[in-house]
C-alpha positions in Angstrom: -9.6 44.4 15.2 -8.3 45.5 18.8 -4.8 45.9 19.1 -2.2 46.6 21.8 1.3 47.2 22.9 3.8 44.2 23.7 6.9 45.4 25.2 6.4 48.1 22.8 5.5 46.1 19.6 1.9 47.0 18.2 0.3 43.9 17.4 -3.1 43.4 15.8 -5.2 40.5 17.6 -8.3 38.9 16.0 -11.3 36.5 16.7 -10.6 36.7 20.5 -13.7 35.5 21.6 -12.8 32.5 19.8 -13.8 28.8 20.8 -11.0 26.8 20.1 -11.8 24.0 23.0 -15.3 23.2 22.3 -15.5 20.8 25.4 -14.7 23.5 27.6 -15.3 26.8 26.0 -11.6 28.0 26.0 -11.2 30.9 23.8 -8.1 32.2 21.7 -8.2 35.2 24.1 -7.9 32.5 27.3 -4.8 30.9 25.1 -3.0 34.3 24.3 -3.7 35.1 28.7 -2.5 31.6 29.5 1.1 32.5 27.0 1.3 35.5 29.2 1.2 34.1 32.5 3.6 31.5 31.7 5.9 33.3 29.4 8.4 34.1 31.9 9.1 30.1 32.2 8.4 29.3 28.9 10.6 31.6 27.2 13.8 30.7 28.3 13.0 26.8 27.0 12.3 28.5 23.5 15.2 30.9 23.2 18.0 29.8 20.0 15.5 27.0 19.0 13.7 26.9 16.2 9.8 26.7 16.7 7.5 24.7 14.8 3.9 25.6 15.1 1.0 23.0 15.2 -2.0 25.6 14.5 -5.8 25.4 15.0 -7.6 28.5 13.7 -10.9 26.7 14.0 -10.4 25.0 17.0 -9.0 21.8 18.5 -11.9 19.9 16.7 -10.8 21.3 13.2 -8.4 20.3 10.8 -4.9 21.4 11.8 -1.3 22.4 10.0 2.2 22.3 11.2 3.9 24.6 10.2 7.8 24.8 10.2 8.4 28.0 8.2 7.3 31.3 9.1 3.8 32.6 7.7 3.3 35.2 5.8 2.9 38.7 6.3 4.8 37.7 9.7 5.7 41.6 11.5 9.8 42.8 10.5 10.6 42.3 14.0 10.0 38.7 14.3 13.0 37.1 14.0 13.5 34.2 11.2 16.7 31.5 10.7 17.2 30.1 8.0 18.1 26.5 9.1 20.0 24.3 6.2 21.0 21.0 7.5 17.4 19.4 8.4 15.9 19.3 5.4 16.7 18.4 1.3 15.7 22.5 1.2 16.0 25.1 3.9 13.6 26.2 5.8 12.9 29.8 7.5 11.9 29.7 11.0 10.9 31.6 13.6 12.4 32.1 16.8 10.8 33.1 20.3 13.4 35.1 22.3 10.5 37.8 23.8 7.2 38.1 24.9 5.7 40.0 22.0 6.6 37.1 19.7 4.8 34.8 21.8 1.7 36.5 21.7 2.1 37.0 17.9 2.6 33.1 17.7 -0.5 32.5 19.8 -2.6 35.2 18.1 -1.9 32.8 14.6 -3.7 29.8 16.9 -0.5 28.4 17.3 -1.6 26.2 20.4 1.3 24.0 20.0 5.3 25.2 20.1 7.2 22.7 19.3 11.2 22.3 18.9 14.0 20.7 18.5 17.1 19.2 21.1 19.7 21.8 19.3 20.1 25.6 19.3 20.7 27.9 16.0 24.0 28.1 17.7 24.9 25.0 16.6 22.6 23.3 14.2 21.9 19.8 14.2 24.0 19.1 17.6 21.7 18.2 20.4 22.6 19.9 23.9 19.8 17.5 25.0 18.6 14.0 25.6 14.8 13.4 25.6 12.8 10.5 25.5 9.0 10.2 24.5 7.0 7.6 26.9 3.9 7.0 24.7 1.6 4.0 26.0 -0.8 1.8 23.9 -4.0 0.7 24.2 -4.5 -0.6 28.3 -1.5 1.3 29.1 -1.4 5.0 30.5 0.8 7.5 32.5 1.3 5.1 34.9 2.8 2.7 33.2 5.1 5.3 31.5 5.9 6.0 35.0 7.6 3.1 36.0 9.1 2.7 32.6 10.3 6.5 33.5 11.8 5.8 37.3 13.9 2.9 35.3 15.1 5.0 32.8 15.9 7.5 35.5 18.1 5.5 37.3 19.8 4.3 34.4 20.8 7.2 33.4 22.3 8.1 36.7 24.5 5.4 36.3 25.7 7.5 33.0 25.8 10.8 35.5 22.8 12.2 33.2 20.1 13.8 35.5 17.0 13.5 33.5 13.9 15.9 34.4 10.2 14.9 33.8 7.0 16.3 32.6 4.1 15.3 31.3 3.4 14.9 28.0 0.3 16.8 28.4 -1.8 13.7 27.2 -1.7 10.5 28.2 2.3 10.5 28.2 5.3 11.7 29.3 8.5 13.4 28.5 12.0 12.9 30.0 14.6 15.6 29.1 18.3 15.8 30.3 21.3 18.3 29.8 23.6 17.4 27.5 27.2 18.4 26.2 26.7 19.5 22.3 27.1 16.4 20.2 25.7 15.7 16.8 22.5 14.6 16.9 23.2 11.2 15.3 25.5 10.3 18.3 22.6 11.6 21.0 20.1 9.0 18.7 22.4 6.5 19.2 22.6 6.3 22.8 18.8 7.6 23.1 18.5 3.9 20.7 20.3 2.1 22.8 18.7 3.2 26.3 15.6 2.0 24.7 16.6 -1.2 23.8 17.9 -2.0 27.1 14.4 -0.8 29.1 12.7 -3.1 26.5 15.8 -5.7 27.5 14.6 -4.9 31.3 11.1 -4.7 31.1 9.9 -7.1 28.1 6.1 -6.9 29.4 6.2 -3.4 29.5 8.7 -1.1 27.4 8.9 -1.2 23.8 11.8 0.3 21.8 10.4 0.3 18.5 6.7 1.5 16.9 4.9 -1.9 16.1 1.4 -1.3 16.8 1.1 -5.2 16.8 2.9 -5.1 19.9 1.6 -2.0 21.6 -1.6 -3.0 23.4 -0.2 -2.4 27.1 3.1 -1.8 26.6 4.9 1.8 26.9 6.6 2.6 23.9 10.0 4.5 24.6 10.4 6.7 21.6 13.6 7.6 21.6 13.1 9.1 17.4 12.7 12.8 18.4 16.9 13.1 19.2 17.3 12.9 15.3 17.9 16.7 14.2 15.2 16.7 12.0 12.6 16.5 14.8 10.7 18.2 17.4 9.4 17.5 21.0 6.2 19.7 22.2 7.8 22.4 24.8 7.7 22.7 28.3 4.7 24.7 28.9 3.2 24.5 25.8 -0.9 24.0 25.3 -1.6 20.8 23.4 -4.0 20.0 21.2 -6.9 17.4 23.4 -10.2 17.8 24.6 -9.4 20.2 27.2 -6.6 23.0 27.2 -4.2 20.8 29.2 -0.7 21.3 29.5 2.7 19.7 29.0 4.2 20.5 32.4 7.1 20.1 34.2 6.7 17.2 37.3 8.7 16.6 40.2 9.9 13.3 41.0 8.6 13.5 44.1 5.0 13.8 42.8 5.1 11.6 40.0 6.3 8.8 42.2 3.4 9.6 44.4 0.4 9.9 42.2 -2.4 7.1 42.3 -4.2 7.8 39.4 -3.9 9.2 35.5 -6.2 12.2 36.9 -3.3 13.3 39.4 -0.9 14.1 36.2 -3.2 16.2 34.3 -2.6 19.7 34.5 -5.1 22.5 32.7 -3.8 26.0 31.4 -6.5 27.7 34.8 -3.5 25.8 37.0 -0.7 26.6 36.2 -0.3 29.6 37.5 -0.3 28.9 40.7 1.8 25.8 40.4 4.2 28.4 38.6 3.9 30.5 41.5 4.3 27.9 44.4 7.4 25.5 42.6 8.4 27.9 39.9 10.6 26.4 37.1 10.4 23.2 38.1 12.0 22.5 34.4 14.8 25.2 34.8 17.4 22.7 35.8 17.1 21.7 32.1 19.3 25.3 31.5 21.9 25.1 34.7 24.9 24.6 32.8 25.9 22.7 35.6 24.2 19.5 34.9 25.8 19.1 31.2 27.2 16.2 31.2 29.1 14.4 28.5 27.0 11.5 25.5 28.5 8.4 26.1 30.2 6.7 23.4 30.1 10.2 21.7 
């Protein structure tokens, strides 16, 4: 088993040469590389929030876990919280502040980060907004676009700047900055920002999950605010046929693109959209946008 020094943590790595994208050939040694590259904007998304991992040690095409609390036999340097008002019984989780984590979290073929709209700091009180665009059957991105350029300017009208990304399926994701409010109050206005796009929009948005009613419609799931759960990460690797990415969009170019293929973006590009826009999510963390719940 090859190891090797992360920021001077020895960590063991195994099965490298791994397929876990059979469609495409990725390996686990292409997903622990990919975690590097990005780790410098990833991290700072991860930092004081608890991670859940969805994990695939035999591949995308193999049964999966999530897992909330940290493994076993997880290294004395990874750092665990015990988080006690989520759950009927605590859990232990892990948090990502540093690189060698990371790479300790992908080496377990946790492809997936996952976490919630509150920091450690203050447990169960959201410091964001986000809202899940997930379409049915005969709907796709596109259609969770325009539901997404509505919501957008309805929350202007609420001085909430709201930041895409995609989803890094057929979705996407809309996160904005908010001031730290318990998490029931952030559902509550997520609830009602919902109802008033399906209010707007009655052949297109949908506020609740009825699968009777989702062929062609966009449902706005506005569920992950609740404290007890989580929202894949910016940057993160998900779980479909090839390693795509949940990635942060501009406006700009999600107002522009003609077709579903124009919003999918694989781990082998990243990089370089990293290194021509940067952060395009960072104004997620510019204290500056905070801005107040309403009705909180």
């Amino acid at each position: 088993m090859p190891y090797t020094e992360v920021e001077g943590r020895r960590l063991a790595l195994s099965n490298l040469d791994k397929v876990l994208y059979p469609a495409t050939g990725f390996t686990k040694g292409e997903a622990l590389h990919y975690y590097v590259t990005v780790a410098e904007a990833l991290l700072p998304h991860l930092r004081g929030r608890p991670v859940s991992f969805l994990r695939y040690p035999d591949g995308v095409d193999s049964a999966a876990f999530f897992a909330k609390n940290v493994p076993p036999g997880a290294p004395d340097w990874v750092t665990v919280h015990e988080i006690t008002q989520v759950s009927s019984t605590p859990l232990h989780q892990v948090l990502i502040h540093d690189l060698a984590t990371l790479v300790w979290a992908a080496n377990l073929a946790g492809l997936e980060l996952h976490t919630p709209q509150w920091r450690v700091e203050h447990e169960a009180r959201a410091d964001r907004l986000v809202f899940d665009l997930d379409p049915g059957p005969g709907a796709g991105v596109l259609e969770c676009r325009t539901v997404a350029l509505w919501l957008r300017e309805r929350l202007a009208s609420d001085d909430i700047t709201v930041l895409p990304k995609t989803s890094g399926g057929k979705g996407l994701h809309l996160l904005a900055p908010v001031e730290v409010t318990s998490s029931s109050a952030v559902s509550a206005y997520a609830k009602k920002i919902a109802l008033e796009a399906e209010a707007a929009m009655p052949d297109l948005a949908l506020s609740k999950m009825a699968r009777a009613l989702r062929p062609r419609k966009v449902f706005v799931d506005h569920s992950q605010n609740a404290a007890a759960k989580t929202t894949a990460a910016p940057y993160t690797l998900r779980a479909k046929q090839q390693p795509s990415v949940s990635t942060p969009l501009t406006w700009e170019e999600l107002s522009a693109a003609r077709s579903a293929e124009e919003l999918v973006f694989l781990a082998e590009q990243l990089p370089l959209r990293l290194e021509n826009n940067g952060d395009l999510m960072a104004p997620l963390l510019d204290p500056g946008l905070v801005r107040p719940v309403p009705g909180s």
